[in-house]
DSSP file (Angstrom, degrees, kcal/mol; ACC not computed):
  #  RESIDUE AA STRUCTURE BP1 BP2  ACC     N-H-->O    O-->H-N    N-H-->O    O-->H-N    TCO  KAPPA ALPHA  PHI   PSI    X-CA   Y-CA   Z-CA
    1    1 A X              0   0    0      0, 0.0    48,-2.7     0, 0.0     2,-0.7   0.000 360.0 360.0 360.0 134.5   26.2  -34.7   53.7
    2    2 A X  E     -A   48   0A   0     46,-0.2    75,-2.0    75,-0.1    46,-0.2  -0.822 360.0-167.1 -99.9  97.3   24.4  -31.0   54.6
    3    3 A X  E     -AB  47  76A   0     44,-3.1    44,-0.9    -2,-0.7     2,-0.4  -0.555   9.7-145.8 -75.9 141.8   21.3  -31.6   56.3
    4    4 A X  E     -AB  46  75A   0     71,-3.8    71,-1.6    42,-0.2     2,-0.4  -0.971   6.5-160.7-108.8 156.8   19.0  -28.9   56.6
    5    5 A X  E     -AB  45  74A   0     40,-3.2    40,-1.3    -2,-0.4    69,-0.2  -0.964  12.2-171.2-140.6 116.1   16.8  -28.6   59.9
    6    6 A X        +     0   0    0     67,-1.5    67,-0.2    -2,-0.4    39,-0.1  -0.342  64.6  23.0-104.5-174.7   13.3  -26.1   59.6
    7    7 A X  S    S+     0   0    0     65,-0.2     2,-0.4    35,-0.1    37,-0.2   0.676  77.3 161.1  21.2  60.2   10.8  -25.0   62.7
    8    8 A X        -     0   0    0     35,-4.4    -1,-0.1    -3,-0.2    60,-0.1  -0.759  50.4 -91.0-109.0 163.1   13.5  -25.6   64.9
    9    9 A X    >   -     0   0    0     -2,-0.4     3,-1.5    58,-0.1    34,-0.2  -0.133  32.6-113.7 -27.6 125.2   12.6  -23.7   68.4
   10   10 A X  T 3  S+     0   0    0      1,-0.3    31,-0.4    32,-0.1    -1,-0.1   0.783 108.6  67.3 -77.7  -0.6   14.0  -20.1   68.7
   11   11 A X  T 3  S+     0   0    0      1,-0.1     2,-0.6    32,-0.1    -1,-0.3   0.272  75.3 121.6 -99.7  30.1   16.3  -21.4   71.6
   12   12 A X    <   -     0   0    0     -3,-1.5     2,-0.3     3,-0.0    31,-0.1  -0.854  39.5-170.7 -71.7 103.1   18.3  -23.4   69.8
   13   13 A X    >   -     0   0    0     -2,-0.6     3,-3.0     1,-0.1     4,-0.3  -0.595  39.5-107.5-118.7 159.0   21.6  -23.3   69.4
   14   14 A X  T 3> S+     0   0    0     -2,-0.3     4,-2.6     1,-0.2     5,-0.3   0.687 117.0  59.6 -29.2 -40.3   24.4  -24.8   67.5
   15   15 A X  H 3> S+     0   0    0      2,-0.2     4,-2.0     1,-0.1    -1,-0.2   0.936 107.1  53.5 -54.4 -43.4   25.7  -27.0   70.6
   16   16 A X  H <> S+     0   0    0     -3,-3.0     4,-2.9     2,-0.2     5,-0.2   0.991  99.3  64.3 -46.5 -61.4   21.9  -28.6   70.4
   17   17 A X  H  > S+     0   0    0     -4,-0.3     4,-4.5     1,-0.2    -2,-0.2   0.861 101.4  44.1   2.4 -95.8   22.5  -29.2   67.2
   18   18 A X  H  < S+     0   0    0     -4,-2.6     4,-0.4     2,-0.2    -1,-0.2   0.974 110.2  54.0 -33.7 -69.6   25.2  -31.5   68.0
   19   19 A X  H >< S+     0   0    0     -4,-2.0     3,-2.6    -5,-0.3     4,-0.5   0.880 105.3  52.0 -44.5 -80.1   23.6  -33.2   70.4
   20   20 A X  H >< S+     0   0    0     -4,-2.9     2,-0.7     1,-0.3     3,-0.5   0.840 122.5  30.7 -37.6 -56.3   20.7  -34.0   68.4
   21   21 A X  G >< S+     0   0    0     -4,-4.5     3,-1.2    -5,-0.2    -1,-0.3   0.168  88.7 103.9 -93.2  49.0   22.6  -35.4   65.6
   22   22 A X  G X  S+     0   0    0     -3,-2.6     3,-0.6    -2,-0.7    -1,-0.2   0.952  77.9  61.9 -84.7 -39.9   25.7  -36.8   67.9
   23   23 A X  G <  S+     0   0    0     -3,-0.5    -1,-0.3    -4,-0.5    -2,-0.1   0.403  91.8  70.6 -64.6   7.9   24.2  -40.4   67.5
   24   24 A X  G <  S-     0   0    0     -3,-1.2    -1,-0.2     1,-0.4    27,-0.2  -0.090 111.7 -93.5-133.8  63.3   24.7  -40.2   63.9
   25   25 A X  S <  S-     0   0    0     -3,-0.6    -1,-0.4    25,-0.1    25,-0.0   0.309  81.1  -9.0  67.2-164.9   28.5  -40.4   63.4
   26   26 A X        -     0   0    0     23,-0.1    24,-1.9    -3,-0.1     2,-0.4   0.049  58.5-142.6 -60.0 146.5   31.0  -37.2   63.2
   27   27 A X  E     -C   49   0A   0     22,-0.2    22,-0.2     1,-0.2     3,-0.1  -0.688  15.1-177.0 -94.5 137.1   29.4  -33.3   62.8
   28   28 A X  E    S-     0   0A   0     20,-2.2     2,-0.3     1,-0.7    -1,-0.2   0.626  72.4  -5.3-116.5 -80.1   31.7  -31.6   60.5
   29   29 A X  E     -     0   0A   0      2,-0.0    19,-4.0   -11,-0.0    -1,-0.7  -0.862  53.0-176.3 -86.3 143.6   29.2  -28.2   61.2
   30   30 A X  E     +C   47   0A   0     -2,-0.3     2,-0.3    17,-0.2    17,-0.2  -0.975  19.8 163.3-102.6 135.3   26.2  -27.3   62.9
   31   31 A X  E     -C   46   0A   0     15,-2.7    15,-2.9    -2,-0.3     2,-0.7  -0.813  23.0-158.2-155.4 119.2   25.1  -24.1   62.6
   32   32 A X        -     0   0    0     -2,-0.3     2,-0.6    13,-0.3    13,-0.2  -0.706  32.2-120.9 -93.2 118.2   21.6  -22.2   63.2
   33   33 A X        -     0   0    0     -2,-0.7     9,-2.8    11,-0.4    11,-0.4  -0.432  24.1-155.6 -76.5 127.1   21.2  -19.5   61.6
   34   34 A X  B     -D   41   0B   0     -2,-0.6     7,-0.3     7,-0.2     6,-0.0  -0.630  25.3-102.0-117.5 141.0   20.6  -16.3   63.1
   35   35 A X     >  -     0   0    0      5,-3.0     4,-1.3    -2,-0.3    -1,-0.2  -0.108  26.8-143.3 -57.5 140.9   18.9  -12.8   62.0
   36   36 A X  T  4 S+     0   0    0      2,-0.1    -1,-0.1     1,-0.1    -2,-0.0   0.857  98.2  39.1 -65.5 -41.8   21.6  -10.0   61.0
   37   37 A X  T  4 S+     0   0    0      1,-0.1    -1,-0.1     3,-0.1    -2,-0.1   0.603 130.6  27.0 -92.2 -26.4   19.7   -7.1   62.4
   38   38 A X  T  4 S-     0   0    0      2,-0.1    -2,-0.1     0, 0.0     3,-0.1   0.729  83.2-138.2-114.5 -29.9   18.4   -8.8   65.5
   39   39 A X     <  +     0   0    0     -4,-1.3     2,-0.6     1,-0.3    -3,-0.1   0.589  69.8 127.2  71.4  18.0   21.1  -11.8   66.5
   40   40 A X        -     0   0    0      1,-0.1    -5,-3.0    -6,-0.0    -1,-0.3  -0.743  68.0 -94.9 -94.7 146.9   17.8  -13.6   67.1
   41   41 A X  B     -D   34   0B   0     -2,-0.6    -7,-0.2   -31,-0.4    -8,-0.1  -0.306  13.8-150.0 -67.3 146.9   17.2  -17.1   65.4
   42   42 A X        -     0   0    0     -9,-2.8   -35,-0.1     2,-0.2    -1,-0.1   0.463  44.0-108.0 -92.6  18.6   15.6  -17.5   62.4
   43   43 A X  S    S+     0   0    0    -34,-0.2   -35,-4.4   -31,-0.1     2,-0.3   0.428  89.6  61.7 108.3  -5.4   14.1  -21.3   63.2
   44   44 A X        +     0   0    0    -11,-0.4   -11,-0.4   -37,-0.2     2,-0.3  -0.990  52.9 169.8-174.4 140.7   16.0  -23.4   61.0
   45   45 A X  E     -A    5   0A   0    -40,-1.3   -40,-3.2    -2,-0.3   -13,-0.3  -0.798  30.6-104.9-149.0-174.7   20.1  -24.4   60.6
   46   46 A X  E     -AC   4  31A   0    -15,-2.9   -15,-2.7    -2,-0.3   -42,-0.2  -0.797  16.5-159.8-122.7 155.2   22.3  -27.1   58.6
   47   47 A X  E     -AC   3  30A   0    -44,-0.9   -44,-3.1   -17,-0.2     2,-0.5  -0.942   6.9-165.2-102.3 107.0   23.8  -29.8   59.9
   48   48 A X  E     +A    2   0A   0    -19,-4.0   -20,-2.2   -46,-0.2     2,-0.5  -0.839  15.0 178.1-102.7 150.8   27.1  -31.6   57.7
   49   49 A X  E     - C   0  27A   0    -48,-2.7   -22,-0.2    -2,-0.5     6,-0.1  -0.990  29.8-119.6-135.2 150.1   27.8  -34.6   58.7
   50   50 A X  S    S+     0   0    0    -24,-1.9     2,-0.6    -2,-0.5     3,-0.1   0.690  87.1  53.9 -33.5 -53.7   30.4  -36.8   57.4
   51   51 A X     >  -     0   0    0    -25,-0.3     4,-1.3     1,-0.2     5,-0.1  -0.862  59.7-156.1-108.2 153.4   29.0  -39.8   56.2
   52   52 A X  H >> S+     0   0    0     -2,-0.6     3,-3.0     1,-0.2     4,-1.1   0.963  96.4  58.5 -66.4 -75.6   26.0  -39.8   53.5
   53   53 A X  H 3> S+     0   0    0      1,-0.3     4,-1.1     2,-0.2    -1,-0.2   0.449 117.0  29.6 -74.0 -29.9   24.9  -43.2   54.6
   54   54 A X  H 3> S+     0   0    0      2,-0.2     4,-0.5     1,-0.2    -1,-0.3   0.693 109.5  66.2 -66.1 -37.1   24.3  -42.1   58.2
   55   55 A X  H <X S+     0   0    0     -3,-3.0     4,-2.2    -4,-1.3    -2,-0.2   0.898  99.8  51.3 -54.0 -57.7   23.5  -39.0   57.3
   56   56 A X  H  X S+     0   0    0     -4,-1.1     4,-3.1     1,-0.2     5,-0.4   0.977 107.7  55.4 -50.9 -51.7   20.1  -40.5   55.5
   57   57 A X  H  X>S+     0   0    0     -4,-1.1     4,-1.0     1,-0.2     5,-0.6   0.837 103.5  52.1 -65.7 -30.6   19.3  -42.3   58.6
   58   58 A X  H >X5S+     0   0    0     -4,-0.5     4,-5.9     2,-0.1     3,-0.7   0.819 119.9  36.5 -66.1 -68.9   19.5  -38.9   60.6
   59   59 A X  H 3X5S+     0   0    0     -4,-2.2     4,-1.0     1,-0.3    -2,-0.2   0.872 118.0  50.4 -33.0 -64.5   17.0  -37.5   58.0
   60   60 A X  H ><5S+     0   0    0     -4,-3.1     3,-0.6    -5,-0.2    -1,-0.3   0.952 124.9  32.2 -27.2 -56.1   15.0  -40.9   57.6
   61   61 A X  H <<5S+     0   0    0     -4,-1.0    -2,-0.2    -3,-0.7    -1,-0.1   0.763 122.8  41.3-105.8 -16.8   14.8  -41.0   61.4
   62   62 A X  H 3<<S+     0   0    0     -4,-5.9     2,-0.4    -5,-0.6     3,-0.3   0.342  80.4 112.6-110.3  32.1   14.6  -37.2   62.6
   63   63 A X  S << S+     0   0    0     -4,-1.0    10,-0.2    -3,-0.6     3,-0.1  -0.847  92.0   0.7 -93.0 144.3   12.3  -35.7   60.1
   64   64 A X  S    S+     0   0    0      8,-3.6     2,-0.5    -2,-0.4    -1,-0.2   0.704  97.4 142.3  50.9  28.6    8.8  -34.6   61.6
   65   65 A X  E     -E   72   0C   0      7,-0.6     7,-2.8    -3,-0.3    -1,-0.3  -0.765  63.9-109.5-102.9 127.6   10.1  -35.8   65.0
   66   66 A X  E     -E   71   0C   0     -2,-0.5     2,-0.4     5,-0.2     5,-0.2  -0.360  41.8-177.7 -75.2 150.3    9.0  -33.7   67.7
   67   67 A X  E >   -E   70   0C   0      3,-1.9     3,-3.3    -2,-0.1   -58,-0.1  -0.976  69.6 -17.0-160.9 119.8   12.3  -31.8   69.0
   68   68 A X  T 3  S-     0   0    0     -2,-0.4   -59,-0.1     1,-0.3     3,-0.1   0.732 128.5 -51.7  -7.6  79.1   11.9  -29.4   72.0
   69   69 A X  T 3  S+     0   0    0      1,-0.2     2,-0.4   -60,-0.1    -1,-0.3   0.271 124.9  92.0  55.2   6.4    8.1  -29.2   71.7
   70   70 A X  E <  S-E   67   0C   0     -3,-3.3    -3,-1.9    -5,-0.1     2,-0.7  -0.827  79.2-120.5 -97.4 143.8    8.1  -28.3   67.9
   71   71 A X  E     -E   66   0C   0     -2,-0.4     2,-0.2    -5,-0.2    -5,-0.2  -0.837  36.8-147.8-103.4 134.9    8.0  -30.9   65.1
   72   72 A X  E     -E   65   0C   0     -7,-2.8    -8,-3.6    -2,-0.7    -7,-0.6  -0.483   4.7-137.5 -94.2 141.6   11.1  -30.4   63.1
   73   73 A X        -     0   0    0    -10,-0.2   -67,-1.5    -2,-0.2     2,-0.3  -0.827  17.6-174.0 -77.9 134.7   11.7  -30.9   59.6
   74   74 A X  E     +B    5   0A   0     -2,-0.5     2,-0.4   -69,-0.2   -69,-0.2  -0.957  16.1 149.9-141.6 152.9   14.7  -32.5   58.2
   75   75 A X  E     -B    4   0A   0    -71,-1.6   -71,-3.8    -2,-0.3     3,-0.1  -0.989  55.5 -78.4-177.1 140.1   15.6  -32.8   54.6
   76   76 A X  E     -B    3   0A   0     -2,-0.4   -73,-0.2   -73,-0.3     2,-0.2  -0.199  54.8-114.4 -50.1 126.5   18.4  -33.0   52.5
   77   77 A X        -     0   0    0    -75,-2.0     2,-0.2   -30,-0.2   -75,-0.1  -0.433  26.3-135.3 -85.4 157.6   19.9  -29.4   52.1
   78   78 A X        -     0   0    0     -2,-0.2     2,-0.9     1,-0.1     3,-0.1  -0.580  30.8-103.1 -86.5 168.6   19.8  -27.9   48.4
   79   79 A X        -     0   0    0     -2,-0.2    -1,-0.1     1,-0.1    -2,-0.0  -0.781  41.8 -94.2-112.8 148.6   22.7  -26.4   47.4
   80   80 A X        -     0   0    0     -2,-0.9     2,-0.2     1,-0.1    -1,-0.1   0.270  33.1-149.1 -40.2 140.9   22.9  -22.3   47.3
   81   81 A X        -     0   0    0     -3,-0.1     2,-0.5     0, 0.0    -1,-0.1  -0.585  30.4 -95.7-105.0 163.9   22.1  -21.1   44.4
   82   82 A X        -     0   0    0     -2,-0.2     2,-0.3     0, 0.0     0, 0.0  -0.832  40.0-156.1 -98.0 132.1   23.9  -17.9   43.6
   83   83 A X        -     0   0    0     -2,-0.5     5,-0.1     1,-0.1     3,-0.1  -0.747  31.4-110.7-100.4 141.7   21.3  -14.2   44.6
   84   84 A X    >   -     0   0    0     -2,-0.3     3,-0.9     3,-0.1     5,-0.2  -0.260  53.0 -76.5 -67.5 155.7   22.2  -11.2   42.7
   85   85 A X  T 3  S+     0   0    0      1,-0.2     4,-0.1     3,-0.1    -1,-0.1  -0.251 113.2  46.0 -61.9 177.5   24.0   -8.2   45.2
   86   86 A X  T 3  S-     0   0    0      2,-0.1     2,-0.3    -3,-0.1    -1,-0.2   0.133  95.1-123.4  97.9 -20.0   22.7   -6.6   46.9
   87   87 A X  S <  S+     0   0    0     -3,-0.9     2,-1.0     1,-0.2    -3,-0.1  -0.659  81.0  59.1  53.3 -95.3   20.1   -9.1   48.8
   88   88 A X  S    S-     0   0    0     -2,-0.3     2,-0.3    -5,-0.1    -1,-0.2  -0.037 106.5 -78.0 -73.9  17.7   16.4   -8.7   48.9
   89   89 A X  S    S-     0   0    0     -2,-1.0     4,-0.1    -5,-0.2     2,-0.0  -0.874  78.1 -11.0 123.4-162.3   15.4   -8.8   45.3
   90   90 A X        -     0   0    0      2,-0.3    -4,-0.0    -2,-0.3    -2,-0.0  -0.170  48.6-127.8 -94.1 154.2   15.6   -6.2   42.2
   91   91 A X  S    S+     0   0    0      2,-0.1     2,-0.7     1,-0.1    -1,-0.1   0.760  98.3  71.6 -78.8 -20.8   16.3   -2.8   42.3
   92   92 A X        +     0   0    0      1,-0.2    -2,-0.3     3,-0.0    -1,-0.1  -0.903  58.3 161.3-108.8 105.3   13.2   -1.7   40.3
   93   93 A X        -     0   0    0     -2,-0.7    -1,-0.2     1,-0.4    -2,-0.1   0.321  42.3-134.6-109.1  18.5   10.2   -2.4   43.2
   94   94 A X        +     0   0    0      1,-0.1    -1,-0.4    -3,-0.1     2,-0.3  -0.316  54.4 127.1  77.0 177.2    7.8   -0.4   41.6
   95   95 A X        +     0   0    0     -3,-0.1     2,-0.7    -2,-0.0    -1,-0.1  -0.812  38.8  79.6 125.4-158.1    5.8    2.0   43.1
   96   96 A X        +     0   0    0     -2,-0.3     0, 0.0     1,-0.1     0, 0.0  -0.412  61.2 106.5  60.4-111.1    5.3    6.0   42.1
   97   97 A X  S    S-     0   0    0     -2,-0.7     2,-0.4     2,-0.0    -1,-0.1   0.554  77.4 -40.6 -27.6-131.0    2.8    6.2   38.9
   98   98 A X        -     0   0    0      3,-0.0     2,-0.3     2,-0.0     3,-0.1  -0.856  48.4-176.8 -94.8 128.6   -1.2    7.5   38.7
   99   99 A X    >   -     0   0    0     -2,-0.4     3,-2.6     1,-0.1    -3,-0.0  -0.927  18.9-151.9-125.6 135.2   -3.5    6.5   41.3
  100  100 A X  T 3  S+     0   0    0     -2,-0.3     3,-0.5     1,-0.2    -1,-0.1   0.752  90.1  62.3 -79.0 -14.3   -6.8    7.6   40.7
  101  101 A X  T 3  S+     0   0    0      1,-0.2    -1,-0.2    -3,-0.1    -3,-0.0   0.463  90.4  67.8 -71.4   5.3   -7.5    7.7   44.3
  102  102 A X  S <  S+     0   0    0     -3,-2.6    -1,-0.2     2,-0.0    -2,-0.1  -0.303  70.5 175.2-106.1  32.1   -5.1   10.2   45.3
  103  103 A X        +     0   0    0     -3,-0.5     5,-0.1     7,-0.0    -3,-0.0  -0.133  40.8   4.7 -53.8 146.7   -6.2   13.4   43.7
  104  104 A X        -     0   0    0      6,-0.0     2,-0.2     3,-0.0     3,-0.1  -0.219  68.6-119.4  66.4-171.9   -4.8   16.7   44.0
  105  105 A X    >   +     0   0    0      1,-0.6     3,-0.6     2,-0.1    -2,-0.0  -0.564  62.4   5.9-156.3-153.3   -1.9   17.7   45.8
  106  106 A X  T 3  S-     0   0    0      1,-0.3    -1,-0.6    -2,-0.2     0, 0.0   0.065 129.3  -1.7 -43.8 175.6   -0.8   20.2   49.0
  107  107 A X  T 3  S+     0   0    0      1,-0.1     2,-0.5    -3,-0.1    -1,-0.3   0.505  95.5 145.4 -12.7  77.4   -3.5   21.4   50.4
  108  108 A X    <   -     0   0    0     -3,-0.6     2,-0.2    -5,-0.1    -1,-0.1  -0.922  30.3-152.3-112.9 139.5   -5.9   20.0   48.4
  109  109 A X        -     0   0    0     -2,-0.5     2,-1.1     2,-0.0    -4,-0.0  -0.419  26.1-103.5 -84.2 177.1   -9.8   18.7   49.4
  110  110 A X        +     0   0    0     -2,-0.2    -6,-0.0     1,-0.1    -1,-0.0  -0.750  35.2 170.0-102.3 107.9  -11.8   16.4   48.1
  111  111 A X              0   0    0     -2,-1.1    -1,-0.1     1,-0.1    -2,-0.0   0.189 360.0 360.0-113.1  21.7  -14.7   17.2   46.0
  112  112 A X              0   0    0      0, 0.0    -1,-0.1     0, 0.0    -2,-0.0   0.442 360.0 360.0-111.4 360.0  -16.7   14.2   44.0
């Protein structure tokens, strides 16, 4: 079962992980995930663990359970959906056309 774990404290790292869910049979991963550009965490990692039925009982019993002074979410993970390349969204963001508040061009002033 892939748990996923939200608001988790930005000093948290996969060995916490573990810990936190050690009492609820074997971790097949923990992993908090961490910014590309920065190597800082982004707040929130998966947990698999092995069995479902234990697995519920982590969720059941660590969701909104306070967890080194944040309260964490815990919640069944969905599974990844596939993002077109490329990452942040479409290639067409807009932008460019008429805005009527931009009048004129190099040197220009403003006259109304």
């Amino acid at each position: 079962m892939n748990i996923y774990i939200s608001n988790l404290s930005y000093g948290i790292t996969d060995a916490d992980l573990r810990e936190l869910f050690a009492d609820y049979g074997e971790i097949i991963s923990a992993k908090v995930i961490l910014d590309r550009e920065t190597g800082r965490s982004r707040g929130f990692g998966f947990v698999e663990l092995a069995d479902d039925a234990l697995g519920q009982k982590a969720i059941d019993e660590l969701n909104q359970a306070e967890y080194d002074g944040k309260v964490i979410s815990v919640n069944l993970a969905k599974p990844r959906t596939d993002r077109p390349a490329g990452g942040r969204g479409g290639a067409n963001r807009g932008g460019g056309g008429f805005n009527r508040d931009r009048r004129g061009g190099y040197n220009s002033e403003r006259r109304y």
